[in-house]
Gaussian input, Z-matrix of N, CA and C with variables (Angstrom, degrees):
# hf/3-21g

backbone

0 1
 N
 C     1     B1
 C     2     B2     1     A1
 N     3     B3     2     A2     1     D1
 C     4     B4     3     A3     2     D2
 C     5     B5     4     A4     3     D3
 N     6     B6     5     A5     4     D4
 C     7     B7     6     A6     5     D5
 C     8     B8     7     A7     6     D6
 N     9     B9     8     A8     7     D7
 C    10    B10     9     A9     8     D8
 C    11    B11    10    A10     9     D9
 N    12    B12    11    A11    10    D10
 C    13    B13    12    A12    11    D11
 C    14    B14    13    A13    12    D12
 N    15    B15    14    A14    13    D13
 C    16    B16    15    A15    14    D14
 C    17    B17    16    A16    15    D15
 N    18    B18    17    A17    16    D16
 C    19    B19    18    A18    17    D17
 C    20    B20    19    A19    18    D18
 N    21    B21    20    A20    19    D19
 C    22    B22    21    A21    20    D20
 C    23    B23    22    A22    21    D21
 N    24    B24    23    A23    22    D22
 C    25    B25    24    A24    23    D23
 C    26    B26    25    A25    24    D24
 N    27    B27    26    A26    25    D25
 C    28    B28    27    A27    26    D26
 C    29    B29    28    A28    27    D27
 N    30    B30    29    A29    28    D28
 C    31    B31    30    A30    29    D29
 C    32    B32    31    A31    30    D30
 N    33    B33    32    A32    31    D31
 C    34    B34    33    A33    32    D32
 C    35    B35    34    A34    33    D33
 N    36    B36    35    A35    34    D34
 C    37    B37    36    A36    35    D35
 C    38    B38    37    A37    36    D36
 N    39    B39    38    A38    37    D37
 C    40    B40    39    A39    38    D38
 C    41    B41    40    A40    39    D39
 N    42    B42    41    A41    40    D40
 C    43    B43    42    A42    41    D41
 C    44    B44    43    A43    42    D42
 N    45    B45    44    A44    43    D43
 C    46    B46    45    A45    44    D44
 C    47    B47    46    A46    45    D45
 N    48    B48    47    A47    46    D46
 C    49    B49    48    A48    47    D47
 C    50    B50    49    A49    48    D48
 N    51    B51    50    A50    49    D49
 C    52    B52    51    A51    50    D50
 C    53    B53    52    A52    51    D51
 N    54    B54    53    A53    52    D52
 C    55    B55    54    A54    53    D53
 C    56    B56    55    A55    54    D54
 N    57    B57    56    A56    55    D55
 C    58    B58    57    A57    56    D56
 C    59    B59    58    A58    57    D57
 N    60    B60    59    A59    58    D58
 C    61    B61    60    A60    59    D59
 C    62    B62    61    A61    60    D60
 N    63    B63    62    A62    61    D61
 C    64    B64    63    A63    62    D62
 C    65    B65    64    A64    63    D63
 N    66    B66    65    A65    64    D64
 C    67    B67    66    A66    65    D65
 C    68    B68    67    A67    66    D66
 N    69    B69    68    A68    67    D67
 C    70    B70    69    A69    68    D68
 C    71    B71    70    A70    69    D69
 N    72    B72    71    A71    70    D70
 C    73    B73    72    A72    71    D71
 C    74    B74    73    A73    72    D72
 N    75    B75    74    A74    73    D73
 C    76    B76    75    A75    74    D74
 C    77    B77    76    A76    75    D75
 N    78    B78    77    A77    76    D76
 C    79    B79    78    A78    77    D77
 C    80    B80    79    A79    78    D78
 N    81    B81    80    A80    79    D79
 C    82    B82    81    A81    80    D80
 C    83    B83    82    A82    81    D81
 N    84    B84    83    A83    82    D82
 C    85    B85    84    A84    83    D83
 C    86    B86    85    A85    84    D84
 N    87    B87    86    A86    85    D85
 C    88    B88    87    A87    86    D86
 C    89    B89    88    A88    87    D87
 N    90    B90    89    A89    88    D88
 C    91    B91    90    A90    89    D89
 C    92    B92    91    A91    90    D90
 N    93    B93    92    A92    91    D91
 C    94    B94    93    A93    92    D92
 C    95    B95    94    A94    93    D93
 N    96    B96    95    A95    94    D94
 C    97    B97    96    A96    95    D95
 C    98    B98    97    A97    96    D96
 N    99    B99    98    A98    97    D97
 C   100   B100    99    A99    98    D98
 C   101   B101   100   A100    99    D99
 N   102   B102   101   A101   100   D100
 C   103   B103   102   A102   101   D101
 C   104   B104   103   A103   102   D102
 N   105   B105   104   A104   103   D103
 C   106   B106   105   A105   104   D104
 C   107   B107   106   A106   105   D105
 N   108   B108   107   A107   106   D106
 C   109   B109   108   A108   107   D107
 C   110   B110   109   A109   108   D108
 N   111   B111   110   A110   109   D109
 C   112   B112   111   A111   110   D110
 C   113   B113   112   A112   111   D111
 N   114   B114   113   A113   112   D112
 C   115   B115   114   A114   113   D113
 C   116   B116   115   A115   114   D114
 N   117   B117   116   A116   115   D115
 C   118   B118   117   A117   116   D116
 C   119   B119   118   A118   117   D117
 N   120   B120   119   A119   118   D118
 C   121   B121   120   A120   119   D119
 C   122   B122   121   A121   120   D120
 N   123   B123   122   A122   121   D121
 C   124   B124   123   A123   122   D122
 C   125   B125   124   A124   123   D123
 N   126   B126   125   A125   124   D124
 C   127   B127   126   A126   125   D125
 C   128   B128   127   A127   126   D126
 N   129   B129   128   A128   127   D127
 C   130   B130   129   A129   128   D128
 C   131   B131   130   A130   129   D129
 N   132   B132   131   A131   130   D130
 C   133   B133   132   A132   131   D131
 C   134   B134   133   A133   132   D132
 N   135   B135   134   A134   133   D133
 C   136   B136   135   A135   134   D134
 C   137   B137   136   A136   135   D135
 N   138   B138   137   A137   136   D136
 C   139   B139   138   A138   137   D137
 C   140   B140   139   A139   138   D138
 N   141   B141   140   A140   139   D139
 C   142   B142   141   A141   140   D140
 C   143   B143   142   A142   141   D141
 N   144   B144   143   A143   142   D142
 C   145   B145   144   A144   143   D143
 C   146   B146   145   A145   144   D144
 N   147   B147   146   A146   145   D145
 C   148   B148   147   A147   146   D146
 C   149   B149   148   A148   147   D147
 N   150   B150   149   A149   148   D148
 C   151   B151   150   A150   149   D149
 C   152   B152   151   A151   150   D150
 N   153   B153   152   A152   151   D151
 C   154   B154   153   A153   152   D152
 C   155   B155   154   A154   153   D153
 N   156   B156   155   A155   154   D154
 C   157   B157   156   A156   155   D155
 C   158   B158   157   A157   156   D156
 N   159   B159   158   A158   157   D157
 C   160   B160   159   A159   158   D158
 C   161   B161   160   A160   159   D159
 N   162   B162   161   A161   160   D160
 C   163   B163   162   A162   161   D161
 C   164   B164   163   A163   162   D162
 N   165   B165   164   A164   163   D163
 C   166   B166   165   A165   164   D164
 C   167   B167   166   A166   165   D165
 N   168   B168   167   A167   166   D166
 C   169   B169   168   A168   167   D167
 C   170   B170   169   A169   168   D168
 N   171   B171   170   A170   169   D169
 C   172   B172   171   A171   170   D170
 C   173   B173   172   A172   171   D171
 N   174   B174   173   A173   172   D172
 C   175   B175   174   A174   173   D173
 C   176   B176   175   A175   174   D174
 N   177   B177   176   A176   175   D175
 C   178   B178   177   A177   176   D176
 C   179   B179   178   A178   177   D177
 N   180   B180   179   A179   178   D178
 C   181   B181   180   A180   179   D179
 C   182   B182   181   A181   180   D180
 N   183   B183   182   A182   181   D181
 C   184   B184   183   A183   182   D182
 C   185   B185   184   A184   183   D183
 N   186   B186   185   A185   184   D184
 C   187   B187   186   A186   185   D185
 C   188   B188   187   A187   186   D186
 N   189   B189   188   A188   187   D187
 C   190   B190   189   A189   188   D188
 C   191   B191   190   A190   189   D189
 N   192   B192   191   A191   190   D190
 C   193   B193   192   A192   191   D191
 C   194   B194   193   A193   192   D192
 N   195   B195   194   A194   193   D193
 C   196   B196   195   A195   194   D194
 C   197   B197   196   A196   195   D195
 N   198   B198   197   A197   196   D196
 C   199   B199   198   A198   197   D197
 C   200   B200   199   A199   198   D198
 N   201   B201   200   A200   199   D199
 C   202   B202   201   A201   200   D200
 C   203   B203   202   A202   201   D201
 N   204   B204   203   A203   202   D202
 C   205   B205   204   A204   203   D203
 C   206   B206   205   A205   204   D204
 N   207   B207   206   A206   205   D205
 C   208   B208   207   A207   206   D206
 C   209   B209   208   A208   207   D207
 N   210   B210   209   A209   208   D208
 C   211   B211   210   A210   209   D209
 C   212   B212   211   A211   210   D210
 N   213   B213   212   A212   211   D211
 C   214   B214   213   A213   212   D212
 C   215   B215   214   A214   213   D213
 N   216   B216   215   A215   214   D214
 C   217   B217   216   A216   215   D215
 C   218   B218   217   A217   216   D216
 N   219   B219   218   A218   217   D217
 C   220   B220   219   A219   218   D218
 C   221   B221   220   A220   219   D219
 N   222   B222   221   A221   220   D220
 C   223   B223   222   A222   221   D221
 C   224   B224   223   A223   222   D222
 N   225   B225   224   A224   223   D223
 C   226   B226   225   A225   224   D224
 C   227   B227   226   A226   225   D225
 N   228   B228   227   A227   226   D226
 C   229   B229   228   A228   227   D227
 C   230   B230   229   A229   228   D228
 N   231   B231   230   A230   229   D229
 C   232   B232   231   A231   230   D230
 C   233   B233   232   A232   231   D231
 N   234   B234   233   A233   232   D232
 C   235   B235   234   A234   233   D233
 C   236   B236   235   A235   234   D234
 N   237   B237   236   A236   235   D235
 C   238   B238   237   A237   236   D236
 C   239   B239   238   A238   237   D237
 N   240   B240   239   A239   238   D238
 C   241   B241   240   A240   239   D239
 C   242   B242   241   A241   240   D240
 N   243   B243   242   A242   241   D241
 C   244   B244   243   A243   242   D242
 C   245   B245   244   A244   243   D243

   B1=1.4512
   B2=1.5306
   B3=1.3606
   B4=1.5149
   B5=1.7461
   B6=1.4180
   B7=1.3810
   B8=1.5615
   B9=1.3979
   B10=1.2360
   B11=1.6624
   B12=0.9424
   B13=1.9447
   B14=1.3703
   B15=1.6423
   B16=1.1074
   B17=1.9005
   B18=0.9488
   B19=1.5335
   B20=1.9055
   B21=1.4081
   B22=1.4779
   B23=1.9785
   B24=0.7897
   B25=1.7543
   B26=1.3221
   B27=1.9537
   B28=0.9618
   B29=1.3929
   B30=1.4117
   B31=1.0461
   B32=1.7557
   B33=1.4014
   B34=2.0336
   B35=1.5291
   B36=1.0083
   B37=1.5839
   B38=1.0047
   B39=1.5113
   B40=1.9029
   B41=1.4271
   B42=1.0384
   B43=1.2750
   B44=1.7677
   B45=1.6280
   B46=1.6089
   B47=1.4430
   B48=1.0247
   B49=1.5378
   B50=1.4802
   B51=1.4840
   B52=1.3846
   B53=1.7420
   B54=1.2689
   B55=1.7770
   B56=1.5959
   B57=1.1838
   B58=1.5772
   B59=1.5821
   B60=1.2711
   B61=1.4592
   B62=1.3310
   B63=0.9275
   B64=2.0097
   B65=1.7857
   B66=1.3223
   B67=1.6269
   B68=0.9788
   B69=1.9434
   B70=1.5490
   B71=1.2616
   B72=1.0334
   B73=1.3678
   B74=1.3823
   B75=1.7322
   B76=1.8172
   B77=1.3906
   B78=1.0156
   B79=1.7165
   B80=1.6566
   B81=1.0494
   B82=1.4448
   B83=1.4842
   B84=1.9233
   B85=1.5318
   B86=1.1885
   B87=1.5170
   B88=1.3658
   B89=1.9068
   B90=1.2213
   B91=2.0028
   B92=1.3986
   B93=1.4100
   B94=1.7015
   B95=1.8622
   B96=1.1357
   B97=1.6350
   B98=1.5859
   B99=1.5636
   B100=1.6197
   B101=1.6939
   B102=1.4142
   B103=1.3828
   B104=1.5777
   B105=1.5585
   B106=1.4206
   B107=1.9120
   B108=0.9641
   B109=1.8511
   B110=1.3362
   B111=0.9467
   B112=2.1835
   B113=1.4372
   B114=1.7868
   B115=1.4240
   B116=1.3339
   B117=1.2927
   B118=1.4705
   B119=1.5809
   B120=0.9604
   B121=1.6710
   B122=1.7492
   B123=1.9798
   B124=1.5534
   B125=1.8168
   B126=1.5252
   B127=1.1827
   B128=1.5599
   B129=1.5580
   B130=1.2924
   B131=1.7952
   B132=1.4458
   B133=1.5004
   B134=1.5025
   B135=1.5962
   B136=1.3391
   B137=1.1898
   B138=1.1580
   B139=1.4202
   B140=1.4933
   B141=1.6457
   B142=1.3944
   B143=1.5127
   B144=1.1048
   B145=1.5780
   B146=1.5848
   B147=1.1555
   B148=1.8435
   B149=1.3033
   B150=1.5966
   B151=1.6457
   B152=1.6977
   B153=1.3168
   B154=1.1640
   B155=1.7001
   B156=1.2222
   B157=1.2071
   B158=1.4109
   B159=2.0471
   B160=0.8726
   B161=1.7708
   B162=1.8230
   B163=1.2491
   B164=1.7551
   B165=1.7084
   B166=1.3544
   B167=1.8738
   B168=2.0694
   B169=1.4446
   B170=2.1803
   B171=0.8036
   B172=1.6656
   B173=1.6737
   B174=1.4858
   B175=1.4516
   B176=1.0125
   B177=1.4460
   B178=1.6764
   B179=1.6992
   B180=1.3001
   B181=1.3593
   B182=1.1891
   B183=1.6338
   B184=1.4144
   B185=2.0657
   B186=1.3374
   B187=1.8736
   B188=1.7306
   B189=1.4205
   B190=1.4921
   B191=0.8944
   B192=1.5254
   B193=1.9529
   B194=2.1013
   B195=1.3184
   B196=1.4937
   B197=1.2271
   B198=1.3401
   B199=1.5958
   B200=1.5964
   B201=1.3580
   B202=2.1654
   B203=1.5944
   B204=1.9178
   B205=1.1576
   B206=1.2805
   B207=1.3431
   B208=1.5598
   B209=2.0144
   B210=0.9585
   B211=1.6412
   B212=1.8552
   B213=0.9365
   B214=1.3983
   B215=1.6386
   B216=1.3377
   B217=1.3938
   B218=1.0004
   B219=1.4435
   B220=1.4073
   B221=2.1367
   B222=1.2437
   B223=1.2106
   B224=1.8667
   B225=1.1453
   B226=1.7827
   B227=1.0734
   B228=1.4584
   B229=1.7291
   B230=0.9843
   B231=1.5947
   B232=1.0712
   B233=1.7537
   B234=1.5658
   B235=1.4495
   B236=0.8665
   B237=1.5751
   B238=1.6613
   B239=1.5548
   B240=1.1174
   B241=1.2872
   B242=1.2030
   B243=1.1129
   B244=1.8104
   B245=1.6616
   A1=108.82
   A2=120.93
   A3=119.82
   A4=99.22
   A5=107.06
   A6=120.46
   A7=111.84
   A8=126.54
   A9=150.71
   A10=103.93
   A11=118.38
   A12=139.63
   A13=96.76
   A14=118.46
   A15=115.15
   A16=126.88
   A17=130.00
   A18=127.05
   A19=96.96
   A20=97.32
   A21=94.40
   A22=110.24
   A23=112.01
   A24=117.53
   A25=123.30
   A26=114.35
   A27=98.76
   A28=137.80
   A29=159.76
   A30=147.70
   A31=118.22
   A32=101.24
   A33=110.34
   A34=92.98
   A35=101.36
   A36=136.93
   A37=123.93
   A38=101.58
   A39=91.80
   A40=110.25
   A41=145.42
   A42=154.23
   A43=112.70
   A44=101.28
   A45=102.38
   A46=91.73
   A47=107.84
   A48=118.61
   A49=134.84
   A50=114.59
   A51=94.17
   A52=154.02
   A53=77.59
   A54=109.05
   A55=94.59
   A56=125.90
   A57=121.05
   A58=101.22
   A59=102.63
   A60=120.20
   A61=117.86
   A62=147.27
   A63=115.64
   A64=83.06
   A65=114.62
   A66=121.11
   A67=115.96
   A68=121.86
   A69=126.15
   A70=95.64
   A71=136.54
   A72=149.82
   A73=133.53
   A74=95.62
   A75=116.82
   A76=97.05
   A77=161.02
   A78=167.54
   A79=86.17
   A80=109.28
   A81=108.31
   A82=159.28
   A83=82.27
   A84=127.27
   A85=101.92
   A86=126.18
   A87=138.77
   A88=105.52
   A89=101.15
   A90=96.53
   A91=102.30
   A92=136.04
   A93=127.78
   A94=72.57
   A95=148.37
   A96=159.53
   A97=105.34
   A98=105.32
   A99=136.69
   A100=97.87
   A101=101.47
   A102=114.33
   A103=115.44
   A104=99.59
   A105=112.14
   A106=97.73
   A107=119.87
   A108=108.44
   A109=113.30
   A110=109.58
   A111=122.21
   A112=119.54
   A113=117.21
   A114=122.53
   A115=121.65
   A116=121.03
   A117=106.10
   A118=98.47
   A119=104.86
   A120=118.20
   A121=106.37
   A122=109.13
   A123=74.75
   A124=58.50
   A125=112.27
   A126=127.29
   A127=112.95
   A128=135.70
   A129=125.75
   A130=107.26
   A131=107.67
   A132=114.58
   A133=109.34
   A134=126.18
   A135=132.56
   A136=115.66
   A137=148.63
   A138=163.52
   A139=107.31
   A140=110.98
   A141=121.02
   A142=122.71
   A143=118.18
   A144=142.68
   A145=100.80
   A146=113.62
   A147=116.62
   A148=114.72
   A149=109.85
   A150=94.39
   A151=121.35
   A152=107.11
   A153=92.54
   A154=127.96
   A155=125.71
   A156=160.41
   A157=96.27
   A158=118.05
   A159=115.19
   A160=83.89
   A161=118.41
   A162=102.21
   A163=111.24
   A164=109.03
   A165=89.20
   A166=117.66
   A167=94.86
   A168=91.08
   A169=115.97
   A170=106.80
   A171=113.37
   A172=118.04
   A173=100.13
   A174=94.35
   A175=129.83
   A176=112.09
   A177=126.66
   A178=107.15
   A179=115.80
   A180=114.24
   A181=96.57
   A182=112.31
   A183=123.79
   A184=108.46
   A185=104.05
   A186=109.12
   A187=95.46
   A188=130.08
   A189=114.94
   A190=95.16
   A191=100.33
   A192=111.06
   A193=94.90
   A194=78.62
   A195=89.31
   A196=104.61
   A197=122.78
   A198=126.57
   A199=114.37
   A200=119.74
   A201=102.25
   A202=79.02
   A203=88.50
   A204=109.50
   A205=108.76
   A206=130.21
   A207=125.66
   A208=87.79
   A209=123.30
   A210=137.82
   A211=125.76
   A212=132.23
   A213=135.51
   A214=93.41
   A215=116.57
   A216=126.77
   A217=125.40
   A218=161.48
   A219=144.35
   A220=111.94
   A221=116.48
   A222=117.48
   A223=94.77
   A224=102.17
   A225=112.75
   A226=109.59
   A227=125.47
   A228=123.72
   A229=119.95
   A230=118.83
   A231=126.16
   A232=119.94
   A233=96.50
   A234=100.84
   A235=119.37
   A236=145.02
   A237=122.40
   A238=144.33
   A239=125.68
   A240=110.00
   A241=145.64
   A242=151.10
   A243=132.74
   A244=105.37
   D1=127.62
   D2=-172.62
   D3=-76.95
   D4=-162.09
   D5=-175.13
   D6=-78.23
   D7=-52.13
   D8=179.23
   D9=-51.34
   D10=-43.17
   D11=175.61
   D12=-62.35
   D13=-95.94
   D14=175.28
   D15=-38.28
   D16=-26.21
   D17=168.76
   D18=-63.50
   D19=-58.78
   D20=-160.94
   D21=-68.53
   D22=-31.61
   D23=-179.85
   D24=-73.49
   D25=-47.18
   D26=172.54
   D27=-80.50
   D28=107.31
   D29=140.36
   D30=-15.12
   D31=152.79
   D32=-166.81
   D33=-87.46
   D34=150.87
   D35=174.29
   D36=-121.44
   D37=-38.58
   D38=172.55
   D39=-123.90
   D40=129.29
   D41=159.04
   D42=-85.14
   D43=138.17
   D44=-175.26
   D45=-107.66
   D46=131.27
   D47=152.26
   D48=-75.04
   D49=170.98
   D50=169.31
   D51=-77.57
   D52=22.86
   D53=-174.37
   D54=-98.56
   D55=-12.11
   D56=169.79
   D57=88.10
   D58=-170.84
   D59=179.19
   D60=-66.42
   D61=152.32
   D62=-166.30
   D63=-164.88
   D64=127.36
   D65=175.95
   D66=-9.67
   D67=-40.75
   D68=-152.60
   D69=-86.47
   D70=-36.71
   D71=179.46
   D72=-53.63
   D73=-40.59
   D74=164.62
   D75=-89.86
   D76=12.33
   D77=150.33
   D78=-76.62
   D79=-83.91
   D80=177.86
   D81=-17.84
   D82=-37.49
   D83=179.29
   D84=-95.38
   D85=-51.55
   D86=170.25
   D87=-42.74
   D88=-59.00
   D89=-172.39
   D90=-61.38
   D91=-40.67
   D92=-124.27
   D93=-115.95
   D94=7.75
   D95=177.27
   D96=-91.14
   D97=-48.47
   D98=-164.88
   D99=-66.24
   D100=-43.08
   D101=-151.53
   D102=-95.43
   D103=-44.66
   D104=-174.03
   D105=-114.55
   D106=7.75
   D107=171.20
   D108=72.71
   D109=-61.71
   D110=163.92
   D111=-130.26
   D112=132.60
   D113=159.56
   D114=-114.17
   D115=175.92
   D116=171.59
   D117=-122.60
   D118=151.50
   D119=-172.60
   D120=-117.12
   D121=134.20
   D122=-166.96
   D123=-132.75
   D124=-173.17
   D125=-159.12
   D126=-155.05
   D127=156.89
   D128=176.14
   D129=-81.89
   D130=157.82
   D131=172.48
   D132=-47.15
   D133=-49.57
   D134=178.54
   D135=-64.77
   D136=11.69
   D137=-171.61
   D138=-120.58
   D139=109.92
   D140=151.40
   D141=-75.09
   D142=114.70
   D143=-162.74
   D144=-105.29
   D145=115.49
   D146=144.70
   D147=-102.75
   D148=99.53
   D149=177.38
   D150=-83.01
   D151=-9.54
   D152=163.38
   D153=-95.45
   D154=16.42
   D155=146.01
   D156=-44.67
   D157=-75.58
   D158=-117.87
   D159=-97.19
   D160=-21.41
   D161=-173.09
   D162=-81.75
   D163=-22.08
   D164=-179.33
   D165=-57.08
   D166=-51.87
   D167=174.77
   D168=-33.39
   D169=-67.07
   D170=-176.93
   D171=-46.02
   D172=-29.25
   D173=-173.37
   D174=101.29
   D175=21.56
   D176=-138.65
   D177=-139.77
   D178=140.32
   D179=173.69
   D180=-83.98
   D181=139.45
   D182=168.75
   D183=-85.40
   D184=103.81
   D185=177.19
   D186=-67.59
   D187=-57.55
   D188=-179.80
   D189=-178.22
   D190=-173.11
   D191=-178.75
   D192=-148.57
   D193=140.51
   D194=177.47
   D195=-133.97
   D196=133.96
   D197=173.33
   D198=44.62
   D199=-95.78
   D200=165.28
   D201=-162.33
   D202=83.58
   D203=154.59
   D204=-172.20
   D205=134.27
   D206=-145.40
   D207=-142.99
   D208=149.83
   D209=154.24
   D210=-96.54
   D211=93.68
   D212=-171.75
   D213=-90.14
   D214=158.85
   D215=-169.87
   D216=-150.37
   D217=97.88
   D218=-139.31
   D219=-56.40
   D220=140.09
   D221=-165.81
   D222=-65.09
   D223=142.09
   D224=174.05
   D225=-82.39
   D226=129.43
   D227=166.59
   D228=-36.39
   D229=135.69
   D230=168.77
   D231=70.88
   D232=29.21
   D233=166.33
   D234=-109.09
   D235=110.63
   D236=162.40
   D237=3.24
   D238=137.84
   D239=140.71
   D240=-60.61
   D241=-166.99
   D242=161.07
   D243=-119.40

């Protein structure tokens, strides 16, 4: 599934609040990654977001971020870290 696919198909699963990203949350991101391969993560306007923060913490390739809504994806074998 390209990038454009995944933005448009998946529906959010996780919503950040204004308490930010908080350990329980990348646990969170970490299982529903495990389970479903890609989510999209969307967030409030008042919320400062690092998504690439949030996919290394998780373990997760970051696919993109559009406006404050980002897609994480399980990392592919045999890819690097950055």
């Amino acid at each position: 599934m390209e990038k454009n696919e995944l933005f448009q198909e998946l529906k959010p699963t996780v919503w950040i609040g204004k308490q930010g990203c908080s350990d329980t949350l990348i646990e969170e991101i970490r299982l529903q990654i495990k389970q479903r391969k890609a989510i999209k993560i969307k967030w409030l306007r008042s919320t400062e977001v690092d998504a690439d923060d949030i996919a290394r913490r998780a373990g997760a390739e970051l696919v993109g971020v559009r406006g404050r809504t980002m897609v994480l994806a399980e990392k592919r074998k045999g890819s690097r870290p950055a």
